[in-house]
ROZADREN-63343 format. One record per atom (N, C-alpha, C, O): atom name; x, z, y; residue number from 0. Coordinates in steps of 0.05 Angstrom, whole numbers. Layout:
// residues N
PT  name       X       Z       Y  resi
PT    CA       X       Z       Y   NUM
...
***
This chain:
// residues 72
PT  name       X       Z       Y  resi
PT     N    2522    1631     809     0
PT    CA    2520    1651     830     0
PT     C    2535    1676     823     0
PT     O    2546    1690     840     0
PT     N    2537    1682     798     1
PT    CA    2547    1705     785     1
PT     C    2577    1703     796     1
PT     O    2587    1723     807     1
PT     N    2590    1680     794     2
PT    CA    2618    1676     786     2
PT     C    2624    1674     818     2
PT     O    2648    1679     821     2
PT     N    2613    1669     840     3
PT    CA    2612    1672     870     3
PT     C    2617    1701     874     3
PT     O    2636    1709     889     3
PT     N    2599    1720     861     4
PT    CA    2604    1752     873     4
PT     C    2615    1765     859     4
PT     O    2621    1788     865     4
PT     N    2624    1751     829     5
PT    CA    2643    1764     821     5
PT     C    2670    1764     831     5
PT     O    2685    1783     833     5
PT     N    2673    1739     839     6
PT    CA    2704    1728     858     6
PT     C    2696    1750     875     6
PT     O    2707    1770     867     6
PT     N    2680    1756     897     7
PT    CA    2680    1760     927     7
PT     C    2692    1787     919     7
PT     O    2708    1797     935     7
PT     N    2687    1801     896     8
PT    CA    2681    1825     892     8
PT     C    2709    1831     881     8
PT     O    2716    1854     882     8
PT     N    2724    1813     871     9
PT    CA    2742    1832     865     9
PT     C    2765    1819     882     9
PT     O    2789    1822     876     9
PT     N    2756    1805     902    10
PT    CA    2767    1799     928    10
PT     C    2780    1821     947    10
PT     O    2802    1825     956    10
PT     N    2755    1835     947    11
PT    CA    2763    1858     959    11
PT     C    2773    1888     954    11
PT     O    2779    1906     970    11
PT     N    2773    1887     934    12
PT    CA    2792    1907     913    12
PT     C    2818    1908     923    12
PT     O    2834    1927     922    12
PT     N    2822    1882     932    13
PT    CA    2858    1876     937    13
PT     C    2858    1889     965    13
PT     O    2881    1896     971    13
PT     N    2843    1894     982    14
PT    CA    2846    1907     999    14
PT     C    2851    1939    1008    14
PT     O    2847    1949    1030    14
PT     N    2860    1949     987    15
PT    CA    2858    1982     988    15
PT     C    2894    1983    1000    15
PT     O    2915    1974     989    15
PT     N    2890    1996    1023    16
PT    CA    2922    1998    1038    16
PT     C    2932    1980    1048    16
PT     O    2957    1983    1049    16
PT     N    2920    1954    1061    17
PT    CA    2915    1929    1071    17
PT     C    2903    1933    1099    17
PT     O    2880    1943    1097    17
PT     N    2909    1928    1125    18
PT    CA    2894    1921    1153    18
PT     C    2887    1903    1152    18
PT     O    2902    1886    1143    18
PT     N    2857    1895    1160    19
PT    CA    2851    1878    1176    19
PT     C    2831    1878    1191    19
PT     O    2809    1888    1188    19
PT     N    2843    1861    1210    20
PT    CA    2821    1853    1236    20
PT     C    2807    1836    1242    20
PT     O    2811    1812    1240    20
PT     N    2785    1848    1251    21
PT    CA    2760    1833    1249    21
PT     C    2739    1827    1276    21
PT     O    2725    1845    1285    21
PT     N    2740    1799    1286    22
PT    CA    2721    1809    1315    22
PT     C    2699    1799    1310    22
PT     O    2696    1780    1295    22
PT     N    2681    1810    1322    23
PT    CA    2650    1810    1314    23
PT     C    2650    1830    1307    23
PT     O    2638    1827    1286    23
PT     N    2655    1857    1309    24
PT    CA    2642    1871    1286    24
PT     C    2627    1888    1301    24
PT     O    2627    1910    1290    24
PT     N    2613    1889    1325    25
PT    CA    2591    1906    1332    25
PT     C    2566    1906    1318    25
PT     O    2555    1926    1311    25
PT     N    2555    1876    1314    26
PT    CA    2530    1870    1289    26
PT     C    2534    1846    1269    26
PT     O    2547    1825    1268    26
PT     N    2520    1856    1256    27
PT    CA    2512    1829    1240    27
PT     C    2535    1829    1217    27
PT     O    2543    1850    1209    27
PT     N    2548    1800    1205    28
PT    CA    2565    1789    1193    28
PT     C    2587    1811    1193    28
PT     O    2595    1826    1175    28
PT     N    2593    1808    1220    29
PT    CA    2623    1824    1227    29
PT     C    2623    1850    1216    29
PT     O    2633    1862    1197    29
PT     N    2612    1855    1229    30
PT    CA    2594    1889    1220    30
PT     C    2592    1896    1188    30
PT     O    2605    1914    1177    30
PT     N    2577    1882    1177    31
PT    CA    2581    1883    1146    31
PT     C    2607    1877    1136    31
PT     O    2610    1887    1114    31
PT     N    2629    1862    1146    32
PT    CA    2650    1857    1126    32
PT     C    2667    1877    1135    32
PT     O    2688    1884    1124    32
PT     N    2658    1886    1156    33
PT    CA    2684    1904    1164    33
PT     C    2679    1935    1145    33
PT     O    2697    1948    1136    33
PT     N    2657    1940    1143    34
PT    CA    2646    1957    1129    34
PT     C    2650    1966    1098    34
PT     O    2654    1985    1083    34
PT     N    2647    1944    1098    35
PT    CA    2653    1934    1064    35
PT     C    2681    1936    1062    35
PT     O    2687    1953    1045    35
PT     N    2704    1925    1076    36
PT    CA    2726    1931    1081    36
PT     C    2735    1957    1078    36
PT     O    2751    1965    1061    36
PT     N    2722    1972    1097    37
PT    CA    2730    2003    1093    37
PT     C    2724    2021    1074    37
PT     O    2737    2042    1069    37
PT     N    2703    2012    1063    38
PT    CA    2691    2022    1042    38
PT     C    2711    2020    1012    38
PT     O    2716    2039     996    38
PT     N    2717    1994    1011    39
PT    CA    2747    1990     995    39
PT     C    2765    1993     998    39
PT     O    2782    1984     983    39
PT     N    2773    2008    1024    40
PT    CA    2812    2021    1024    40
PT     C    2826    2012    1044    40
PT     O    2847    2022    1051    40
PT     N    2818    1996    1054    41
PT    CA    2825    1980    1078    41
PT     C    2819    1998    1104    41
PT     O    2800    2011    1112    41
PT     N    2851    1990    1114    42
PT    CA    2848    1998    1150    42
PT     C    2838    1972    1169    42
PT     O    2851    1950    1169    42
PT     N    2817    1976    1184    43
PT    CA    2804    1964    1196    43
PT     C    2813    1965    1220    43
PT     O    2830    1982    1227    43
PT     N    2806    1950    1233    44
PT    CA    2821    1945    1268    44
PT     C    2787    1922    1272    44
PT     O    2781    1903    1258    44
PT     N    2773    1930    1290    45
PT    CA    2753    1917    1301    45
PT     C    2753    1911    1333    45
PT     O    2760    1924    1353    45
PT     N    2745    1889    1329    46
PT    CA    2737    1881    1356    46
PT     C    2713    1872    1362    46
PT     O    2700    1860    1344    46
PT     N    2700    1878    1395    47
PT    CA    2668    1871    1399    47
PT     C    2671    1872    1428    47
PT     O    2689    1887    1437    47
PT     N    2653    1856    1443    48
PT    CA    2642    1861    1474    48
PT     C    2625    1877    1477    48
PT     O    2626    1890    1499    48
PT     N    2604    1882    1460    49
PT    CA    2589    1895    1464    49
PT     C    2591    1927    1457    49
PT     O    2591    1941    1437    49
PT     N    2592    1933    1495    50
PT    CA    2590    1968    1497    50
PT     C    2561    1975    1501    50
PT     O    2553    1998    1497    50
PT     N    2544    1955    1511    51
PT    CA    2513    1969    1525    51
PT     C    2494    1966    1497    51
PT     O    2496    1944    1485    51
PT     N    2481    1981    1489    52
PT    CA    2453    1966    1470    52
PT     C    2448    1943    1485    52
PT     O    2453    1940    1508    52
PT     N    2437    1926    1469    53
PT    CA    2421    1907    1469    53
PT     C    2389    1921    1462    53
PT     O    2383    1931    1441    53
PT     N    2373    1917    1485    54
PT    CA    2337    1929    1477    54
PT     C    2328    1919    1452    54
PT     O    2315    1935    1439    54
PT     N    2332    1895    1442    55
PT    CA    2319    1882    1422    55
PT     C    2347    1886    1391    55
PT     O    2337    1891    1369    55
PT     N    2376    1884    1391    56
PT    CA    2389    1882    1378    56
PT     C    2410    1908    1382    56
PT     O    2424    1912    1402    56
PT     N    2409    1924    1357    57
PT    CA    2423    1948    1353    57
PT     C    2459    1947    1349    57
PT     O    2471    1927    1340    57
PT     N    2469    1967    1356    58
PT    CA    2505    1966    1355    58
PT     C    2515    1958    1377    58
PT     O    2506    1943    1394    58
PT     N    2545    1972    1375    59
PT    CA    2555    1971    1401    59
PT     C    2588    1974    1378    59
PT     O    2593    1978    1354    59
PT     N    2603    1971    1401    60
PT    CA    2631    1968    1388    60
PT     C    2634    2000    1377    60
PT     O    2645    2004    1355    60
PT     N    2625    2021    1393    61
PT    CA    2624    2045    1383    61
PT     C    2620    2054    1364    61
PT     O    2634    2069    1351    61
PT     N    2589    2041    1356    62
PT    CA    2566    2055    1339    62
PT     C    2588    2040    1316    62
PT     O    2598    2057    1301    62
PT     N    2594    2021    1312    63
PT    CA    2604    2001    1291    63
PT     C    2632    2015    1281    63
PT     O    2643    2010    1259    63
PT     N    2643    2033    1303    64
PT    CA    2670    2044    1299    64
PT     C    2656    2079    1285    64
PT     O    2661    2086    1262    64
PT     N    2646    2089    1295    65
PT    CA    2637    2109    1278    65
PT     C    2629    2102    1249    65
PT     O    2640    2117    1233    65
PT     N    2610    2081    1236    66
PT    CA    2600    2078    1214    66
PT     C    2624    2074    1206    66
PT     O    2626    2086    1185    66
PT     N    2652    2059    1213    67
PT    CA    2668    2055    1191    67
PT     C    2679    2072    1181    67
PT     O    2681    2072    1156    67
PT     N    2693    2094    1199    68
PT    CA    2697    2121    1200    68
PT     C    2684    2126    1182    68
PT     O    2696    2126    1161    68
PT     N    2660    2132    1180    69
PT    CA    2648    2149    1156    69
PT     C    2651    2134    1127    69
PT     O    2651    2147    1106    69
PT     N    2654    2111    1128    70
PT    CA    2651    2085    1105    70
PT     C    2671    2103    1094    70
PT     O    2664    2113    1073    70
PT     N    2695    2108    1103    71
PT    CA    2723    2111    1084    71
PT     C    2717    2140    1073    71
PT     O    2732    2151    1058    71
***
């Protein structure tokens, strides 16, 4: 398991000054890698359908575009 997140991890290291795009990323999966992405140096480009809340499930292509904004 170790040698799984050690790979993942320095997977994304290589991404500092690197785009990429990602759809899904209003929740969930998408949302986290895109995050994680930005968080390591990476220009992100997201895509999502979802502009309205969902009552029961949180994020919107917006909300998902501000958090990354702040990520960097």
């Amino acid at each position: 398991m170790w040698l799984i997140f050690h790979t993942f991890t320095l997977c994304f290291r290589k991404l500092v000054g690197k785009t990429v795009f990602i759809s899904g990323a209003s929740r969930g999966i998408g949302k986290s890698i895109g995050l994680r992405c930005a968080k390591d140096g990476a220009n992100i480009v997201i895509a999502a359908k979802t502009t309205v809340p969902h009552p029961k499930l949180p994020g919107t292509i917006f909300t998902a575009a501000q958090e990354s904004e702040t990520a960097q």
